[in-house]
C-alpha positions as CSV (number, residue, x, y, z in Angstrom):
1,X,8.1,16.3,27.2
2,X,6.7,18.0,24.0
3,X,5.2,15.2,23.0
4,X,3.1,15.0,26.0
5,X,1.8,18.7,25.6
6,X,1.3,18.1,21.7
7,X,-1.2,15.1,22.9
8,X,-2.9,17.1,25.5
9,X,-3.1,19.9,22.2
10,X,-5.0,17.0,20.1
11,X,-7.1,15.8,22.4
12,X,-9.1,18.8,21.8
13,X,-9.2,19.0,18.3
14,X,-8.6,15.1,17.3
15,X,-10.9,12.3,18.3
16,X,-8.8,10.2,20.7
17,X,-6.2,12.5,19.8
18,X,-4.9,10.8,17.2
19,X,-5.6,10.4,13.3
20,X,-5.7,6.9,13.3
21,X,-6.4,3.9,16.2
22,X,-2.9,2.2,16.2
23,X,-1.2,5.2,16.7
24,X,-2.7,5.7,20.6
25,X,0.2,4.8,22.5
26,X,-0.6,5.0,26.2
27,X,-0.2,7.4,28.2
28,X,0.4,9.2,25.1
29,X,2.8,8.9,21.5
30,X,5.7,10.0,20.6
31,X,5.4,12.8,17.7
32,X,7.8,12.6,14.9
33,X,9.9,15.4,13.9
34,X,12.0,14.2,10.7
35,X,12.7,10.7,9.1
36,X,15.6,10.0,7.1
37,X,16.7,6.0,6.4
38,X,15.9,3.9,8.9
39,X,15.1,6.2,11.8
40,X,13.0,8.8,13.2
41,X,13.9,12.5,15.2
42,X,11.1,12.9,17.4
43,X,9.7,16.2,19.1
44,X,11.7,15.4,22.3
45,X,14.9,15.1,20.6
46,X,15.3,11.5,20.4
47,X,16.2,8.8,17.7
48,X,14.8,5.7,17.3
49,X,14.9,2.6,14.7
50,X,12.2,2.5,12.7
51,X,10.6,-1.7,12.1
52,X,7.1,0.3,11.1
53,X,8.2,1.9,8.2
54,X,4.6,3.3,7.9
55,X,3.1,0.3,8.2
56,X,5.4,-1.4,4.9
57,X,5.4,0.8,2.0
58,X,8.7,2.4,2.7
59,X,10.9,-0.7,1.5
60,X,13.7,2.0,0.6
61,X,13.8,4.0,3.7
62,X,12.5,7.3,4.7
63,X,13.2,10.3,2.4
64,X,14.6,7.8,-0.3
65,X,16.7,10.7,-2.4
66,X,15.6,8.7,-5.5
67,X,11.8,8.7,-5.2
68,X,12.3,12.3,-3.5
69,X,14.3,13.7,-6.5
70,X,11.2,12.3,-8.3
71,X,8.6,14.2,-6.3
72,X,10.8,17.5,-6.4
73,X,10.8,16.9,-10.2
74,X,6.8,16.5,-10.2
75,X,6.5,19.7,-7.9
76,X,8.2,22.0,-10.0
77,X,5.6,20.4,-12.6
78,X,2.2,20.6,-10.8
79,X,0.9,18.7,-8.2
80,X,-2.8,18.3,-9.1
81,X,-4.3,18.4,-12.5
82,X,-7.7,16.6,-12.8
83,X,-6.6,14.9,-16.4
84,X,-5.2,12.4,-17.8
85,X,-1.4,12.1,-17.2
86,X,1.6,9.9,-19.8
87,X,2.7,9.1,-16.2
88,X,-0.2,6.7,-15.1
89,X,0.0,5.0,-18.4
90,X,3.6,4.5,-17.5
91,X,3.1,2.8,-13.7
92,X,0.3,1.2,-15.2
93,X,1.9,-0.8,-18.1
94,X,5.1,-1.5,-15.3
95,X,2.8,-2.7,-12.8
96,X,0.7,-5.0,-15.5
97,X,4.4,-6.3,-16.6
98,X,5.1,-7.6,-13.1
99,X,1.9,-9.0,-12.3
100,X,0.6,-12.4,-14.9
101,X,-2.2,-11.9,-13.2
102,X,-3.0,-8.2,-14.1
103,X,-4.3,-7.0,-18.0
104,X,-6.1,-4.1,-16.8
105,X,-6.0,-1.9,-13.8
106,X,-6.8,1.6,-12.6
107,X,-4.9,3.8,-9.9
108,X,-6.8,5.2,-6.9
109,X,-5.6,7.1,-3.7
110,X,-5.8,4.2,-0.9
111,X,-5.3,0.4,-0.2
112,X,-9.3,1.0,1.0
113,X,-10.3,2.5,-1.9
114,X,-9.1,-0.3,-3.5
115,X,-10.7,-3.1,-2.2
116,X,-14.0,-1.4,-2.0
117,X,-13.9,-1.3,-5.9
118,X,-12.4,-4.6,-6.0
119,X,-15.6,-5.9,-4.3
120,X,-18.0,-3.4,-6.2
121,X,-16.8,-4.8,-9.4
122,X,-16.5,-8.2,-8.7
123,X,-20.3,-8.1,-7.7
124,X,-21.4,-6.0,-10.8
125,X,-19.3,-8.8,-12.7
126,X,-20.8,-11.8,-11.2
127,X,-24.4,-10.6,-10.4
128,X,-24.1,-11.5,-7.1
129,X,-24.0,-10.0,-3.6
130,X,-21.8,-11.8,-1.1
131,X,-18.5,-12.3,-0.6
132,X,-16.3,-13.9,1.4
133,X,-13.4,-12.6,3.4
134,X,-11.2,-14.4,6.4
135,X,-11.6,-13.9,10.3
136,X,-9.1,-11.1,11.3
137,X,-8.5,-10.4,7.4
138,X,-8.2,-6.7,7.5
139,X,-8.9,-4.8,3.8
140,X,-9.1,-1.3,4.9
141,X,-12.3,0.1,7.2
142,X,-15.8,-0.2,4.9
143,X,-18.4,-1.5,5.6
144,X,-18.7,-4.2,3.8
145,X,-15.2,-5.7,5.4
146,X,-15.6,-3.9,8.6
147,X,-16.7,-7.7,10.1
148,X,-15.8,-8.7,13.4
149,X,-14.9,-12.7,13.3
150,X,-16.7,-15.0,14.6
151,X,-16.1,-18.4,16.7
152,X,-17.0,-21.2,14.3
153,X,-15.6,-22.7,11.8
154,X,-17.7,-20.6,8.6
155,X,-19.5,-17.8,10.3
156,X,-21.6,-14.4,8.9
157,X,-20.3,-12.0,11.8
158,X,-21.2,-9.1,12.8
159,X,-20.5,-5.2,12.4
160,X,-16.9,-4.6,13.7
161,X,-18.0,-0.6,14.3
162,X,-21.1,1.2,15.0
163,X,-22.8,3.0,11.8
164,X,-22.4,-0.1,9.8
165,X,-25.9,-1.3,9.2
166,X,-26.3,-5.2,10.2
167,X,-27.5,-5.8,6.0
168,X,-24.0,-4.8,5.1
169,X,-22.7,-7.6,7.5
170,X,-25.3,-9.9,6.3
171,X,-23.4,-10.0,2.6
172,X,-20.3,-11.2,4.0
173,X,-19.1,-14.4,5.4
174,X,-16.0,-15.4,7.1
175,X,-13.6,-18.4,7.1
176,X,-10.4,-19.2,9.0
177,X,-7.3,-18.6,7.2
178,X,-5.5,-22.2,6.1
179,X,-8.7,-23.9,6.6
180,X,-9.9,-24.8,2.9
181,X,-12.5,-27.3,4.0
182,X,-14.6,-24.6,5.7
183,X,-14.6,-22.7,2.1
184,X,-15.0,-26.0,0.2
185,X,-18.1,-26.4,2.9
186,X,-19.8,-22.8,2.7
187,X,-19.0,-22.1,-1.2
188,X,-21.2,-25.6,-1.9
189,X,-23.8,-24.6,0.2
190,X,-23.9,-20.5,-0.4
191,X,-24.1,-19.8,-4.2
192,X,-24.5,-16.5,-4.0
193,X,-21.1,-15.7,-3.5
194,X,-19.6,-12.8,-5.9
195,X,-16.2,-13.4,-4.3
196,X,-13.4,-14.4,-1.9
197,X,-11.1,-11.9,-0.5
198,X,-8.1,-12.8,1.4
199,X,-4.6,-11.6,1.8
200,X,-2.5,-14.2,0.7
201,X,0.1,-13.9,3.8
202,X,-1.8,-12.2,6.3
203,X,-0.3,-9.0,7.0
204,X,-2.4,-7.1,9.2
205,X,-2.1,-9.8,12.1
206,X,1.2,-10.9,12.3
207,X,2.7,-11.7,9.4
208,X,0.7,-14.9,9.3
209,X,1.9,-17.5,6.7
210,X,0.1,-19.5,4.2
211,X,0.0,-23.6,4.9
212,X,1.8,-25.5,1.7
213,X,-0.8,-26.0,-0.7
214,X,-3.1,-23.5,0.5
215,X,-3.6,-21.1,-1.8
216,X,-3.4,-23.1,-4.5
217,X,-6.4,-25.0,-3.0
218,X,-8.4,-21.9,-2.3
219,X,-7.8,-21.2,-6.2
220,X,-9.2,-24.3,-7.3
221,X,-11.9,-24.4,-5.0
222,X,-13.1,-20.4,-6.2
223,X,-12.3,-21.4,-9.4
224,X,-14.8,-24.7,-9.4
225,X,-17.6,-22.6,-7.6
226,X,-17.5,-19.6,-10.2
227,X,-16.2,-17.3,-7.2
228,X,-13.6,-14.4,-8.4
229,X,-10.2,-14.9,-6.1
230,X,-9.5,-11.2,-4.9
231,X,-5.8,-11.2,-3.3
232,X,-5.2,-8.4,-1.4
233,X,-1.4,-7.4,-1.9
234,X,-1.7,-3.9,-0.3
235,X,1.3,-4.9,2.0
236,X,3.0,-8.2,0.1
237,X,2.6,-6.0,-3.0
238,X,6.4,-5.1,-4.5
239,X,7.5,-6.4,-0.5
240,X,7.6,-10.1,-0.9
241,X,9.2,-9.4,-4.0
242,X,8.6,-8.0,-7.7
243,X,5.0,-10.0,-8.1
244,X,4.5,-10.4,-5.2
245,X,2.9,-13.2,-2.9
246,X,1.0,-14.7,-6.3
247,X,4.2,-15.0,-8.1
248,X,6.1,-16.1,-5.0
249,X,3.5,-19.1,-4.4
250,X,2.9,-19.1,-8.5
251,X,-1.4,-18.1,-8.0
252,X,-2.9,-16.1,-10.2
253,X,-6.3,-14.4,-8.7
254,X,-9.1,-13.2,-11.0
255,X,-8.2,-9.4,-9.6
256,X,-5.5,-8.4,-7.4
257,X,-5.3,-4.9,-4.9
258,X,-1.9,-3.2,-4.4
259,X,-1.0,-0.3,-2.5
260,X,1.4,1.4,-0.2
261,X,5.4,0.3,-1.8
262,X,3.6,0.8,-5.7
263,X,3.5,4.2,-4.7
264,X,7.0,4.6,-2.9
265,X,4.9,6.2,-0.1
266,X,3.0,8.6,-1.7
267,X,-0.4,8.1,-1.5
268,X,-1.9,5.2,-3.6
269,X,-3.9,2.5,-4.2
270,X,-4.5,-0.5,-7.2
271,X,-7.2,-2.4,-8.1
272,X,-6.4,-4.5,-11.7
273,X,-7.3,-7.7,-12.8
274,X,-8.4,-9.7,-16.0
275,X,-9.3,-8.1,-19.2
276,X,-13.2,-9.0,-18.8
277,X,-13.9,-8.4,-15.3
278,X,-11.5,-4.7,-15.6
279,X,-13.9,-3.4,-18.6
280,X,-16.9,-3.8,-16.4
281,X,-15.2,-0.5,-14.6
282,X,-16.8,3.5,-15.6
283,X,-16.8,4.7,-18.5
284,X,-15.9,1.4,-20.2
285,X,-18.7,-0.1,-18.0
286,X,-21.7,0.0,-15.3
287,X,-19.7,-0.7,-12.2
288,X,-18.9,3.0,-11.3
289,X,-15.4,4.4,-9.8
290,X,-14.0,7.7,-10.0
291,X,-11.8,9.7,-7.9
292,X,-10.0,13.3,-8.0
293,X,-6.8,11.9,-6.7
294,X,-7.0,8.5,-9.1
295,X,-3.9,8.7,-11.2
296,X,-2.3,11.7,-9.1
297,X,1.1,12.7,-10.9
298,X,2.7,13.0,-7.6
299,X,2.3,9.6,-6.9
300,X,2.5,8.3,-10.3
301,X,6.0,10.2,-10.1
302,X,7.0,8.3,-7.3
303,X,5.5,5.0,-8.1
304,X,7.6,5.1,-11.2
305,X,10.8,5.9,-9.7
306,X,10.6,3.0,-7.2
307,X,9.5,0.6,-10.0
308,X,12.9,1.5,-12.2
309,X,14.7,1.5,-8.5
310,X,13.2,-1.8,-8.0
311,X,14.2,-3.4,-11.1
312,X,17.5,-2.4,-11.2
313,X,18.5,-3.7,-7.7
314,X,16.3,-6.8,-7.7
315,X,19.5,-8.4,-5.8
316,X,18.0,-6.0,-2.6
317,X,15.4,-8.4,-1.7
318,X,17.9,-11.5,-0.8
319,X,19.4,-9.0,1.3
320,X,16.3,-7.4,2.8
321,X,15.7,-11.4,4.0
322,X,19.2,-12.2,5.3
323,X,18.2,-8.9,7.8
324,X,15.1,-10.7,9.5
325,X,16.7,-13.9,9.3
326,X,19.8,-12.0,11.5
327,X,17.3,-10.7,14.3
328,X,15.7,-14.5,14.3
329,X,18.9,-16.2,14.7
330,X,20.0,-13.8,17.8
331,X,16.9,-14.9,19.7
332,X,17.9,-16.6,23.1
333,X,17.7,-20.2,23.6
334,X,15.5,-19.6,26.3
335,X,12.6,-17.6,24.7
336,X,9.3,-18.9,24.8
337,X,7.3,-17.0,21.9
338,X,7.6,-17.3,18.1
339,X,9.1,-15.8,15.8
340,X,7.4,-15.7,11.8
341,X,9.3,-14.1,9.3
342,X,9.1,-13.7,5.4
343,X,11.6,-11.0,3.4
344,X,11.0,-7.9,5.0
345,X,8.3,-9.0,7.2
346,X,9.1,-10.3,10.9
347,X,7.1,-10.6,14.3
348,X,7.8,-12.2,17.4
349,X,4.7,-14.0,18.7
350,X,3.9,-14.1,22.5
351,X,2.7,-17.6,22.0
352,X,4.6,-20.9,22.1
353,X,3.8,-21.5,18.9
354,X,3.7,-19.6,15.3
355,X,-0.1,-18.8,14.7
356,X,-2.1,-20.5,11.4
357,X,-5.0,-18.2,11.7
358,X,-6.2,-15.3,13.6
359,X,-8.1,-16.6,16.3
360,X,-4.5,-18.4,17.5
361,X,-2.7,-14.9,16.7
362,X,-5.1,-13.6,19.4
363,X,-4.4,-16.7,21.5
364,X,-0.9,-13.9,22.3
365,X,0.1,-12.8,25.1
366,X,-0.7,-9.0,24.4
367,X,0.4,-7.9,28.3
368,X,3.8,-9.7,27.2
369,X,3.8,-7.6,23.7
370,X,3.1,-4.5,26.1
371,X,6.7,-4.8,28.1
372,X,8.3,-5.9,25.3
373,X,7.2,-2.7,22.8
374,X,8.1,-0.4,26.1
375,X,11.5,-1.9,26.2
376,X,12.3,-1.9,22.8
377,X,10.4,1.7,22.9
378,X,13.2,2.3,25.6
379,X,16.1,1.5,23.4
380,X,15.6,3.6,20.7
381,X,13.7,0.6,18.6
382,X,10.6,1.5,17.6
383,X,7.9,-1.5,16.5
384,X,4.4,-1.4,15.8
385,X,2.5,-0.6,19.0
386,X,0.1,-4.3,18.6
387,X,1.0,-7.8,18.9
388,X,-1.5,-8.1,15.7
389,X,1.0,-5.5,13.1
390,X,3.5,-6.6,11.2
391,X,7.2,-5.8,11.2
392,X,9.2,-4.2,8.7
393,X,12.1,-3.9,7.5
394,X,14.0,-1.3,4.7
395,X,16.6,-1.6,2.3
396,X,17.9,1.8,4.6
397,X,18.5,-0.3,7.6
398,X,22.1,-0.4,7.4
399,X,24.8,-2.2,10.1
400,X,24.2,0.0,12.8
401,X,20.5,-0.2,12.8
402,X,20.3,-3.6,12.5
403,X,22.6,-4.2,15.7
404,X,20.6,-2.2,17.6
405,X,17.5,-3.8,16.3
406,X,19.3,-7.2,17.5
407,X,20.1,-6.3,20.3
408,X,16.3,-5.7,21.6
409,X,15.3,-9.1,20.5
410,X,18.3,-10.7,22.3
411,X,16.6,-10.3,25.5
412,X,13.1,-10.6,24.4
């Protein structure tokens, strides 16, 4: 298999072998080859069904000839400049349109880079040092989020990864997710909170789903402890819809993070937010952020493409839903997990019962979620390698895919 030699290859050169954890697939992963729509040509020849779309921000399929025509158009432009562009002015004003919650933002190159400035200026704003983020709540690996949860009910943790000094985990505290009386509880004791972090449906551990009334209970709770609400749309961003999670469940934070789909899959992150807090950010301000990449035409290019594409097919997301809700309707009678779904977003739990918050997500079956990626892996369906990743699916998954998608989860 020339997969297999390619991974003996990286070992060498790549720690693990890989460029990222989630992609070591034992004995070793597949290496892709081509994309187009819905599906993948790997090295050895074979197709497969993509549910991983890169993790969610290709909502329109792989090699999208409507965001590529985009980038081709960019290319023959330039692809790196260093100065200011008409285009991120463009994306910009598109993005704040969608978004109530949004008067200012500013364009970076990652969902991490993101929330690290999200944080940096929600302390310079405030004045204060900790913040808050949920157990298993993922927000890209820095230090300050790189927490490992904890057991009780509000907890401190501790470092998630060696080289993150035990002061950085000192400033941040975690709470379950749905559990608004251990925030109520640690906001009225702790009141040197800058800020909460959370994504609003928890994306990097299932999809995980908010309780009715939830978030607007968190947002009342900040709110009445001076506590900026940071939601982290990097994957509900332009998914769940055009707004989002906070205009599907009508919140709006104090600053929001965005990523992934706002950049049709180019590289890109968003951090924006209110007026006040946004001026606060370099040169406007003291809370300092730059970046070579911020505002890259190429992903501008492509942002703004799938922002026009967006608009004018709005009608795609009822149809993107009416695909997951096909895959939960072919489940057998007999099966024993749960299956969560939202939109685009599906998993199958290997638990009895849909998860509330991450320590019942890891209450899984993951030796279950093992035979059942292999199989799937088997039938030329390929899913997120982790019980604790979400499942996606594109506006390129036509009939065919979705039958063979179906079929997978028929004997699950």
């Amino acid at each position: 298999m020339k997969s297999e030699e390619l991974f003996t290859t990286a070992k060498t050169c790549l720690p693990g072998g890989v460029s990222s954890p989630v992609r070591a697939i034992k004995p070793y992963p597949f290496y892709v080859k081509s994309a187009s729509g819905a599906v993948l040509k790997t090295e050895d020849g074979e197709s497969l069904v993509d549910c991983c779309m890169g993790y969610g921000p290709l909502l329109l399929g792989h090699a999208n000839p409507v965001i590529q025509k985009a980038i081709e158009a960019q290319l023959d432009a330039g692809w790196l400049y260093g100065t200011p562009t008409k285009f991120e002015i463009d994306l910009a004003q598109r993005i704040i349109r969608d978004h109530d919650s949004i008067e200012m933002l500013r364009c970076v190159s990652t969902g991490l880079e993101a929330t690290l400035a999200a944080i940096r200026l929600a302390r310079g704003f405030t004045g204060k040092c900790g913040i808050v983020k949920l157990e298993g709540g993922f927000h890209g690996a820095h230090d300050a989020v790189l927490i490992a949860a904890g057991s009780g009910a509000t907890t401190h943790g501790t470092p998630d990864s060696l080289g993150v000094p035990p002061s950085f985990a000192a400033q941040t505290r975690q709470v379950p997710y749905n559990d608004t009386e251990a925030l109520e509880e640690l906001l009225s004791k702790d009141k040197e909170i800058a800020a909460f972090i959370l994504e609003p449906v928890m994306g990097n551990v299932g999809p995980i789903l908010p309780d009715d009334g939830y978030l607007a209970a968190v947002r009342e709770i900040t709110a009445a402890h001076d506590v900026l609400l940071i939601f982290d749309e990097v994957i509900t961003g332009y998914r769940l819809g055009i707004g989002g999670a906070q205009k599907k469940y009508g919140i709006k934070p104090d600053l929001t993070t965005l990523g992934k789909i706002t950049g049709g899959g180019l590289p890109i992150g968003v951090f924006g937010g209110r007026r006040d807090i946004m001026e606060l950010i370099s040169p406007s301000g003291g809370v300092y952020n730059a970046g070579t990449f911020n505002g890259n035409p190429l992903s501008m290019a492509a942002g703004i493409a799938t922002n026009v594409y967006l608009h004018e097919n709005e009608g795609l997301y009822a149809k993107l839903d009416e695909k997951t809700r096909a895959i939960e309707e072919s489940l057998p009678a007999k099966a024993s997990g749960s299956f969560v779904r939202l939109g685009s977003l599906f998993k199958y739990f290997f638990r009895s019962t849909a998860p509330g918050n991450y320590l019942e997500a890891k209450q899984s079956d993951t030796a279950a979620f093992r035979v059942f990626f292999e199989k799937a892996l088997k039938s030329g369906v390929f899913i997120p390698p982790s019980q604790f990743e979400t499942n996606f699916i594109s506006t390129a998954h036509d009939a065919s895919s979705m039958e063979k998608i179906i079929s997978v989860y028929q004997h699950v």
